[in-house]
Steps between C-alpha positions, in 0.01 A plus 500: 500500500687618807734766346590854655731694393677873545847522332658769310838409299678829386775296237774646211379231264232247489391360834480103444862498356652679782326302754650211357847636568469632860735321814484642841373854496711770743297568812679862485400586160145423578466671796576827281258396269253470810590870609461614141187356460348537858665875572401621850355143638625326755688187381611200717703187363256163526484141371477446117352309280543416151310597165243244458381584902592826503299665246219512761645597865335623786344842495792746718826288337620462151725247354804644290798421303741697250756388267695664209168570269211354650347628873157321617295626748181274661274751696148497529475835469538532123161303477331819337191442323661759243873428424534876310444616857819342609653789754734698262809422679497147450484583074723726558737257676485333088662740356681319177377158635227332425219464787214171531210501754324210584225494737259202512242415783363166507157592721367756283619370171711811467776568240750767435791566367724763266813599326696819494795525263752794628173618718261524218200265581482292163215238637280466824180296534300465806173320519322232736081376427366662775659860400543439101794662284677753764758629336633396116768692323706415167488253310449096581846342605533108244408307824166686548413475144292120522317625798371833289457271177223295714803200455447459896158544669493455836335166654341553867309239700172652661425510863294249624105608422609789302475520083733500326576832335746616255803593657518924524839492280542295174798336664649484897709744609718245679590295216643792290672582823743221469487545147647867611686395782721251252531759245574792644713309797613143401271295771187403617302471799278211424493307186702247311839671515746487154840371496606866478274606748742730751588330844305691696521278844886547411539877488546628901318836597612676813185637730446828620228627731417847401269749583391891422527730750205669385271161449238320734629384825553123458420349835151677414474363200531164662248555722267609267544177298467294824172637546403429156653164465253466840213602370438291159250193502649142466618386226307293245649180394436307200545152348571399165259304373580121277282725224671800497294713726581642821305422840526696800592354844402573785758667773855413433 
């Protein structure tokens, strides 16, 4: 699985059904809900993208749209490893709405995501194998309920020479994370999509580079992931074999 995600979706009603019903969103309308939502940053105008790409933009721009009862908002930056953490202003931005996180990282095996009705935080769950349960709070959404019940363990293929060992969560995090993404938003990211499944390649996000006066400097930030990107070893290559198992190459 490939998926990454960072989208917030403040909406009167239920998300899916509104997503279903949205044209051309106004470019003026969602630069106030950029300034709203981003007070005190700079904010420049920048190439969009559209819902199924744009849940996962660059770190420094976010991808935006806002129509009569739905706004969506794709930034990296809500990525928290705790959504009740979410800065205040951004709940508070929900006030008689009802607000969905959903964070996933493919790498790490990371999943979060949460729901605030009229800025009371009803449901967030965070977890990932390497760091466990993170955050969980309220009660099981329906769509999480098979993965809980055992209904959908997670199947992993070991590295090559390695053991297998039972996975560190009783399901994967990514899975339910499409579960949660269709539920909570109307699409998916990978998968077998439904007929109902919301258009996301359809729905147009403007861009926006932003950034907070009071953050990191990001040409340094650059640098400093040159130098990284620089300094890790090759990367190992495998094969798959005609019985399953995987054999590693050598060089590219």
């Amino acid at each position: 699985m490939g998926a990454k995600t960072g989208l917030l979706v403040y909406a009167d009603a239920e998300v899916p059904g509104l997503l279903r019903q949205v044209g051309t969103a106004d470019l003026d309308r969602t630069t106030a809900l950029m300034r709203r939502l981003y007070p005190g940053w700079q904010i420049e105008e920048c190439e969009g993208s559209n819902l199924w790409d744009g849940v996962y933009p660059p770190k420094g721009t976010v991808y935006a749209a806002s129509w009569p009862g739905v706004d969506v908002i794709g930034d990296q930056g809500v990525m928290i490893d705790a959504p009740s953490q979410l800065p205040a202003h951004l709940v508070a931005a929900s006030a008689g709405r009802r607000l969905v996180l959903h964070a996933m990282h493919s790498v790490v095996d990371w999943l979060a995501f949460a729901v605030w009705e009229d800025g009371r935080l009803v449901r967030s769950l965070s977890l990932s194998p390497d760091s466990g349960i993170i955050e969980n709070i309220g009660e099981p959404l329906p769509f999480e309920l098979p993965y809980w019940a055992g209904d959908r363990p997670a199947d992993i293929v070991p590295w090559p020479g390695e053991e297998e060992e039972p996975y560190a969560l009783p399901f994967h995090p990514l899975e339910m994370g499409e579960d949660a993404l269709r539920a909570l938003c109307g699409f998916i990211q990978e998968g077998r999509p439904h007929p109902d499944d919301v258009d996301a390649e359809a729905i147009e996000l403007y861009g926006f580079h932003v950034r907070d006066p009071d953050g990191p400097d990001p040409a340094e930030q650059e640098a400093a992931l040159r130098m990284a990107v620089e300094a890790m070893p090759p990367p190992r290559v495998y094969t798959l074999q005609p019985d399953g198992s995987l054999l590693e190459r050598d060089g590219l």
